[in-house]
C-alpha positions in Angstrom: 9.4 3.9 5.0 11.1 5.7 2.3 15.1 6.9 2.6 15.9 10.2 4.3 15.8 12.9 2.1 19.4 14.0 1.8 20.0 10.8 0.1 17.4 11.4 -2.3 19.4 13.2 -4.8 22.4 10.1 -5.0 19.6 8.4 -6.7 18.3 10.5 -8.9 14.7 10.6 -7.6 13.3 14.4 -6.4 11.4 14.9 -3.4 10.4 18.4 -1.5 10.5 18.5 2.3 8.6 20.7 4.0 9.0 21.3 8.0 5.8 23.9 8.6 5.2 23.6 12.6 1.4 24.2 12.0 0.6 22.5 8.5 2.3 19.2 9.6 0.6 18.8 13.3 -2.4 20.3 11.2 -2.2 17.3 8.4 -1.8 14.7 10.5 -4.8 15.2 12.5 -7.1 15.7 9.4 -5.7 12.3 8.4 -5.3 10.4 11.8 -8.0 11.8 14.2 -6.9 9.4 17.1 -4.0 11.5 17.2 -6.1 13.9 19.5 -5.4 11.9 22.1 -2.0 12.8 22.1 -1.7 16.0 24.7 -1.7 19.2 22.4 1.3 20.8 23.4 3.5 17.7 23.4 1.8 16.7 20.0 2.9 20.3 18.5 6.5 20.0 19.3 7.0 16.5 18.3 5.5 16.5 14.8 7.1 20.0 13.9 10.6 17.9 13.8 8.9 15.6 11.3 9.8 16.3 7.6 6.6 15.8 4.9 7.8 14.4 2.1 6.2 14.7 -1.5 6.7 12.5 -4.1 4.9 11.6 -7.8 3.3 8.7 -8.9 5.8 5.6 -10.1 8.2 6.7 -7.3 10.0 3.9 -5.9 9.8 4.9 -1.8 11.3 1.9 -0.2 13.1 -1.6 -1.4 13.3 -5.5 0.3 16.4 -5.3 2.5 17.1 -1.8 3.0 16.6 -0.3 6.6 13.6 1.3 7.5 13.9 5.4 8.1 10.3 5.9 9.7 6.6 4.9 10.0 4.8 6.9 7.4 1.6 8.4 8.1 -0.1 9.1 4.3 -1.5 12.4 4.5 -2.7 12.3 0.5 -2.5 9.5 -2.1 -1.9 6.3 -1.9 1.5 3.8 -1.5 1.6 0.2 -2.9 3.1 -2.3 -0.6 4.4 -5.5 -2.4 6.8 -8.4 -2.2 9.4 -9.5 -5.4 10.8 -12.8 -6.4 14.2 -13.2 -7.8 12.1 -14.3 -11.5 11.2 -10.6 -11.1 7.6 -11.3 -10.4 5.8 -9.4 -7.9 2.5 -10.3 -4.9 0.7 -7.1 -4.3 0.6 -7.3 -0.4 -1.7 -4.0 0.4 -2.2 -0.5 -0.3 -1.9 2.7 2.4 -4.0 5.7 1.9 -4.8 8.5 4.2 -5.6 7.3 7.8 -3.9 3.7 7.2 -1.3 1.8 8.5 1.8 0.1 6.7 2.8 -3.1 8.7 5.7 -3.9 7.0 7.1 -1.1 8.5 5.8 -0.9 11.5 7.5 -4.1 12.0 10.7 -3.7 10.7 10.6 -0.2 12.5 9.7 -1.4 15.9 12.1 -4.5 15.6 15.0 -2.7 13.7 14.7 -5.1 10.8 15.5 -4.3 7.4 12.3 -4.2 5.0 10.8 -7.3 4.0 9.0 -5.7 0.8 9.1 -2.6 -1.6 6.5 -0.2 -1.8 6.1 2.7 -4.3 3.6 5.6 -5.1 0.8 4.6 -7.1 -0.4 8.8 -7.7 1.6 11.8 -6.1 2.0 11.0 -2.7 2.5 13.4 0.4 3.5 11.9 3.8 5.1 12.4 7.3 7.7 10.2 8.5 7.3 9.7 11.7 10.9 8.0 13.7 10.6 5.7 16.2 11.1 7.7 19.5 7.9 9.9 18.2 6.1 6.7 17.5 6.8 5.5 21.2 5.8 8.4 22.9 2.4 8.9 20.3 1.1 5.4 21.7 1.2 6.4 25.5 -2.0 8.0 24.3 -4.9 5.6 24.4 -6.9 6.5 21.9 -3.8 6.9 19.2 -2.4 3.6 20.4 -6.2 1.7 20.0 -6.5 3.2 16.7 -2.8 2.3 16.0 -3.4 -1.6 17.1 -6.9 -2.2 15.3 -5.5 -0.8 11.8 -2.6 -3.1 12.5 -4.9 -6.3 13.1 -7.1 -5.6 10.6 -4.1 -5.3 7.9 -2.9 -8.2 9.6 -6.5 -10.2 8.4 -6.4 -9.0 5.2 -3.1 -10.7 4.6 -3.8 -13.9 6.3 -6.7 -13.5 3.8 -4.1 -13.2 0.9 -1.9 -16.0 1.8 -5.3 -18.2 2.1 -5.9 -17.1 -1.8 -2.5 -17.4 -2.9 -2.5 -21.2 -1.1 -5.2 -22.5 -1.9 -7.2 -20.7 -4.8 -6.4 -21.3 -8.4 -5.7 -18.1 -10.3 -8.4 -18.1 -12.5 -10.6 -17.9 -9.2 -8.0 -14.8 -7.9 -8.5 -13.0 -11.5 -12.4 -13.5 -11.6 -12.3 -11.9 -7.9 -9.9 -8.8 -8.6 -11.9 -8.3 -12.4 -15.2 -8.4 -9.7 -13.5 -6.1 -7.0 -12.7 -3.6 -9.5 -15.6 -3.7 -12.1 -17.8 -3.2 -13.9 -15.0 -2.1 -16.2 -11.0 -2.3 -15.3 -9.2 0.2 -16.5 -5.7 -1.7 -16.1 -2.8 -3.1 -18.1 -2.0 -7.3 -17.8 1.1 -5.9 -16.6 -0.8 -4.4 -13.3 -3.0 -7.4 -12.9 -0.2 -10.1 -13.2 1.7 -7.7 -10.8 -1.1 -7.7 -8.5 -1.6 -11.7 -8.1 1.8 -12.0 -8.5 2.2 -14.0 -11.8 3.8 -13.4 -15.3 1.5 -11.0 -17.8 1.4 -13.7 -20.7 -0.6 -15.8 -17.8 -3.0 -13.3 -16.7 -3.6 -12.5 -21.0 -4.2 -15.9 -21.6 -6.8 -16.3 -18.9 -8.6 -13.0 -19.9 -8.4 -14.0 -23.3 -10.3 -17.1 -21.9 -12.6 -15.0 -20.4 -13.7 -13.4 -22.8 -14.1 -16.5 -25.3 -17.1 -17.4 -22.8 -18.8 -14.0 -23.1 -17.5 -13.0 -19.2 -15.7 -9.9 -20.3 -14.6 -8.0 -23.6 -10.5 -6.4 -23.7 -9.5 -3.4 -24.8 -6.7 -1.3 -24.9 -5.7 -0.8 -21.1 -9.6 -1.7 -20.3 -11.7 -5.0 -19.2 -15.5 -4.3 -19.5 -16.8 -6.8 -17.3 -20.0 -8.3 -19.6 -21.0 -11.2 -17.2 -20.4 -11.0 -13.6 -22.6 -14.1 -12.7 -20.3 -16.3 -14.6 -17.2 -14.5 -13.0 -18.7 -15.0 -9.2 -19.6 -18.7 -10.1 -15.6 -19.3 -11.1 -14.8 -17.4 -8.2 -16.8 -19.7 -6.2 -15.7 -23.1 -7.8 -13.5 -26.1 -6.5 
């Protein structure tokens, strides 16, 4: 998911590796229970090779078309999982927290593809990459490789879920859903938003702005203070 750590330094981004036998086996089970099912011993061994990796929040951890350098498994924080268009716009695709999956990796991991979207830290981040060999062996074990599979399909929903919205919703329907999903207030820029339903800012302030003309919200600074959520749901629902 994010480059091997002796390459951090070329581009100027710091992260901290840590190769603790017992706090990394010890971490990944807090976050990923299934991985129990994985025989002790063998589970031991294998994740004391695996580096943890720390980073802050705004750091860029992997880009479209660059090859992918493990599965992460998110032991704290939380990773942002988007796609870009050459206009420099971006689709928010999913977010991994502790306990979650990143398809896009998985994918491009499992395939040997090179990554098909950027991701970066949204607060500091702390994760194990995991390389594909370990991977392998970690899904002989049932319960691992059950837990592995229904994260992956369920991810899989929510973006067939996206694309739906993107297709066929107008945006003023996906902005009265997000503004819903995140109230009752938003503490957000029009910059995160637009990123987020992947449009231009000036859109995203002129529909708030229209938003608030009919009494559905009131802006601030970095703050949307949802007023009328009935109105929002009925626009959500419309067409």
């Amino acid at each position: 998911m994010i480059p091997e750590p002796e390459r951090r330094p070329t581009s100027g981004v710091g992260l901290n590796e840590d190769r603790s036998m017992t706090d990394t086996a010890s971490l990944l089970l807090a976050a990923y229970p299934a991985l129990s099912g994985v025989p002790s011993p063998r589970f031991a061994e294998t994740a004391a090779r695996l580096p943890l990796i720390s980073v802050e929040a705004g750091t860029a951890l992997f880009a479209e078309g660059e090859s992918c350098h493990g599965f992460p498994c998110v032991i704290s924080g939380q990773v942002r999982v988007a796609r870009g268009s050459p206009d420099g716009r971006e689709l928010e695709l999913y977010r991994v927290g502790p306990g979650q999956v990143c398809v896009v990796s998985a994918g491009c991991l499992f395939e040997g593809l090179p990554m098909t979207a950027h991701g970066s830290a949204m607060v500091p981040t702390r994760l194990a990459l995991v390389d594909l060999d370990t991977m392998l062996e970690w899904t002989d074990a049932r319960p691992w490789r059950r837990f592995l599979l229904g994260l992956m399909a369920e991810r899989m929903a929510e973006l067939a879920a996206l694309v739906e919205a993107v297709a066929f919703q107008q945006l003023d329907q996906r902005l009265a859903r997000s503004l819903l999903a995140q109230g009752p207030t938003v503490l957000a820029t029009h910059q995160r938003l637009a990123d987020e339903l992947g449009t231009s800012r000036e859109i995203v302030s002129r529909l708030l702005g229209r938003f608030e003309d009919q009494g559905a919200v009131r802006l601030g600074r970095e703050r949307i203070d949802v007023l009328d959520p009935a109105a929002l749901r009925q626009l959500e629902e419309s067409r």
